[in-house]
Structures are given as C-alpha cells and as structure tokens.
DSSP file (Angstrom, degrees, kcal/mol; ACC not computed):
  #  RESIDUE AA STRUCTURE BP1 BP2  ACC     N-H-->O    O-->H-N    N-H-->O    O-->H-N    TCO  KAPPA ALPHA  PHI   PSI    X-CA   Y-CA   Z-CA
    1    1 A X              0   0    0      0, 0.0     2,-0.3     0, 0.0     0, 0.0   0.000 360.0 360.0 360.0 124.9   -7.0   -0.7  -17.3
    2    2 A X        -     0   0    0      0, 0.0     2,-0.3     0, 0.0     0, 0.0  -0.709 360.0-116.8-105.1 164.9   -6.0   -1.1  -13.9
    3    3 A X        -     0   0    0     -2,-0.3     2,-0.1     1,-0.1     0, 0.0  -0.840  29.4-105.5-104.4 149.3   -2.4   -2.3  -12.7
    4    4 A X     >  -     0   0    0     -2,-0.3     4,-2.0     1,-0.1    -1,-0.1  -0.131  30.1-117.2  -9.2 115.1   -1.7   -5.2  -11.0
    5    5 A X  H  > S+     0   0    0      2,-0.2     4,-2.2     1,-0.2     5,-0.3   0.927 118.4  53.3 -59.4 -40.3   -0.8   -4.4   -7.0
    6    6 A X  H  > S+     0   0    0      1,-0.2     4,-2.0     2,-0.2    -1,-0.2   0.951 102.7  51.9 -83.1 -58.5    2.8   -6.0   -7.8
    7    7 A X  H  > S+     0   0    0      2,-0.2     4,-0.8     3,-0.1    -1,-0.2   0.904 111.8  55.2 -52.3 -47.8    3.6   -3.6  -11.1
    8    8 A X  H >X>S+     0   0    0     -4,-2.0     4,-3.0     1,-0.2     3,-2.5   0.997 108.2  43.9 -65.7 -56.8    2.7   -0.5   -8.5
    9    9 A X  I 3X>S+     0   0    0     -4,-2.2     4,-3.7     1,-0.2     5,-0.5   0.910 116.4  45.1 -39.4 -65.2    5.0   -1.4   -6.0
   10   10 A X  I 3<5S+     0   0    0     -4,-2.0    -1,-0.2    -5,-0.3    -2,-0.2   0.696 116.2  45.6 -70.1  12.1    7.3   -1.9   -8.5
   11   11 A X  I <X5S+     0   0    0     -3,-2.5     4,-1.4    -4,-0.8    -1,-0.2   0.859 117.5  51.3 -86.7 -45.2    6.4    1.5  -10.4
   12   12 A X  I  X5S+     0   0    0     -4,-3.0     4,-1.8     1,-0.2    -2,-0.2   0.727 110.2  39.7 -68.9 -20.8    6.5    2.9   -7.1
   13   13 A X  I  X<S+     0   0    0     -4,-3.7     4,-1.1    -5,-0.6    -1,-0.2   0.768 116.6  52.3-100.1  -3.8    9.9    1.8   -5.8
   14   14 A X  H  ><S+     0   0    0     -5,-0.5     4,-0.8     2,-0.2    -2,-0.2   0.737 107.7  49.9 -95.0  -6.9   11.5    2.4   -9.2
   15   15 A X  H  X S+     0   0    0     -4,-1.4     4,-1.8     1,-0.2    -2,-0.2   0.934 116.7  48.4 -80.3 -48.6   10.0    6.1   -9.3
   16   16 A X  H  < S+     0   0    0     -4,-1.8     4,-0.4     1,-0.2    -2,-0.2   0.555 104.9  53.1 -47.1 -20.3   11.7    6.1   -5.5
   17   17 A X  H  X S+     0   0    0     -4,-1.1     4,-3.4     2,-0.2     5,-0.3   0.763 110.2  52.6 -85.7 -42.2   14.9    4.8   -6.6
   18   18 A X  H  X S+     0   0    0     -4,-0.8     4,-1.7     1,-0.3    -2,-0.2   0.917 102.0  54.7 -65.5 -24.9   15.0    7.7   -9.3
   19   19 A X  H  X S+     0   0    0     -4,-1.8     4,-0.7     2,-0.2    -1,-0.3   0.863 111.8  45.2 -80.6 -31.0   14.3   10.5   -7.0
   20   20 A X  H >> S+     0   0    0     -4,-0.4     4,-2.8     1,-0.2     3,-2.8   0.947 110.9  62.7 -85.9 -44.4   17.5    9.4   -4.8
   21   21 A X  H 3X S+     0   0    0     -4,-3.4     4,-1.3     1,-0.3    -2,-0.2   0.763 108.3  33.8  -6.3 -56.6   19.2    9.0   -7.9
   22   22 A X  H 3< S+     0   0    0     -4,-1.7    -1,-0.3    -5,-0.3    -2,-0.2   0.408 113.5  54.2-120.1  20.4   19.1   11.9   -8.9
   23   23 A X  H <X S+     0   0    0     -3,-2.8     4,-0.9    -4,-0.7     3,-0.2   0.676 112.9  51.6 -81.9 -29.6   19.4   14.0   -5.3
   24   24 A X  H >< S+     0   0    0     -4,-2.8     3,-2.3     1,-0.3     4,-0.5   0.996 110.8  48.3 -78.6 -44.1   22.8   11.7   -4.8
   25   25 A X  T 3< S+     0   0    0     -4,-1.3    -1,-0.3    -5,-0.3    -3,-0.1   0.476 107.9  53.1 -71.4  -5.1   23.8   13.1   -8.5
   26   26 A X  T 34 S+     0   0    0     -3,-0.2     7,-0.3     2,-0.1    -1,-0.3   0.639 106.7  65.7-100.5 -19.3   22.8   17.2   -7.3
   27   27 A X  S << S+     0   0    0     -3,-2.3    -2,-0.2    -4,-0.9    -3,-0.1   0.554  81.8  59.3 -97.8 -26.6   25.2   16.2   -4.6
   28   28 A X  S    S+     0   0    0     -4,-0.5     2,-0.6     1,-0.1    -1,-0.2  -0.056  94.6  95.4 -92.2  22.9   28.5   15.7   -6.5
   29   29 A X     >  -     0   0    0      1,-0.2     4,-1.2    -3,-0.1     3,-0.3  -0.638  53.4-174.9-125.5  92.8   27.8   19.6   -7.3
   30   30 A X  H  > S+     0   0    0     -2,-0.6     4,-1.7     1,-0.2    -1,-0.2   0.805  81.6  61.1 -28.7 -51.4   29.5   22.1   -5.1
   31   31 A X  H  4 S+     0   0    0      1,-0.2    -1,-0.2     2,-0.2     4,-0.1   0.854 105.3  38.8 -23.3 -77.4   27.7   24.7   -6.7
   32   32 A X  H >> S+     0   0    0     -3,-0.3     3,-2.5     1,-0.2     4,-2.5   0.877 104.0  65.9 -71.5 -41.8   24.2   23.9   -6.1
   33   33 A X  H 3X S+     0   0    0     -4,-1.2     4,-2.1     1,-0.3     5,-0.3   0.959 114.0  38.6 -49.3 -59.1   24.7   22.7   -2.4
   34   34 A X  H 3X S+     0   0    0     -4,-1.7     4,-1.0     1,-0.3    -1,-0.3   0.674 108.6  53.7 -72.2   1.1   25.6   26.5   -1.7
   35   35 A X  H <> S+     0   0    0     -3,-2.5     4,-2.0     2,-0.2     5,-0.3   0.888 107.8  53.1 -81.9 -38.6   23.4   28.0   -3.8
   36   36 A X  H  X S+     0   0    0     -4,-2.5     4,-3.3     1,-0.3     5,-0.4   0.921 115.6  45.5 -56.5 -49.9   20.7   25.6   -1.5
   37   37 A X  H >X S+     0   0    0     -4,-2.1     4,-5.4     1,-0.3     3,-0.8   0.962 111.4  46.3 -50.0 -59.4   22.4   27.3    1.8
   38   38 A X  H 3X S+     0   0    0     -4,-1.0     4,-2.4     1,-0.3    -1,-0.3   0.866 115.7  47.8 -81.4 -34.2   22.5   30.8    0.8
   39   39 A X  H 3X S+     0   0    0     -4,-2.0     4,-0.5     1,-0.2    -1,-0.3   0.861 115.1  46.7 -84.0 -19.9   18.7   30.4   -0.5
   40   40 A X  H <X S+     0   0    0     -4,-3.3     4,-1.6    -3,-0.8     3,-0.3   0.829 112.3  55.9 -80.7 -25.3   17.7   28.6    3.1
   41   41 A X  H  X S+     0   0    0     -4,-5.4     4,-1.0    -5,-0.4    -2,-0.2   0.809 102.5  46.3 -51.7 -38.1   19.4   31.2    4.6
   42   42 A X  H  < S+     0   0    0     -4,-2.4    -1,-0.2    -5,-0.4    -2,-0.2   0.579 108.8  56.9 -97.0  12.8   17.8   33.8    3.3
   43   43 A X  H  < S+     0   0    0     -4,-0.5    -2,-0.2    -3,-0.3    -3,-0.1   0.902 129.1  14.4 -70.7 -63.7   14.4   32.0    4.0
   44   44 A X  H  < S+     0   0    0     -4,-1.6     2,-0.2     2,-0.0    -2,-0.2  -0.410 104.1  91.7-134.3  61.3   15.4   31.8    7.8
   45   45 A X     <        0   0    0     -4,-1.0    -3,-0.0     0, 0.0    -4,-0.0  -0.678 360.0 360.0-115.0-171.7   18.2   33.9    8.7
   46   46 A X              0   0    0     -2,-0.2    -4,-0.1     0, 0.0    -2,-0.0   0.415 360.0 360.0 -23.7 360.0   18.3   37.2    9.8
C-alpha cells in the first residue's frame, strides 16, 4: 500500500516535530548537557 504524498509530509513533519521535542525536553536537564561537554571534550580536546 503506498501513502499518499500529503500523509508523508505530514508523517514526516510530525516525526520532525518529535525529534525537537524531545532535544528541547534533554535541555531542561543540567546533567546531560555536561555530561554531552565532558564527552565532546574528550573526543576533541587535548
């Protein structure tokens, strides 16, 4: 069964709305933003 060009866009922008969803919601967590430094640090620091 194939979909319709207008259900993919809208599969596609509502799979895109979820993925900022849930970056903006990783973001009200101190934690993990410094665990993300310390681990891109140690990717390309010293």
């Amino acid at each position: 069964m194939r979909m319709s060009p207008v259900a993919r866009k809208l599969l596609a922008y509502g799979a895109a709305a979820a993925v900022l969803v849930a970056v903006f919601a990783l973001y009200t967590r101190p934690q993990m933003l410094v665990s993300l430094a310390d681990q891109v640090w140690a990717c390309f620091g010293p």
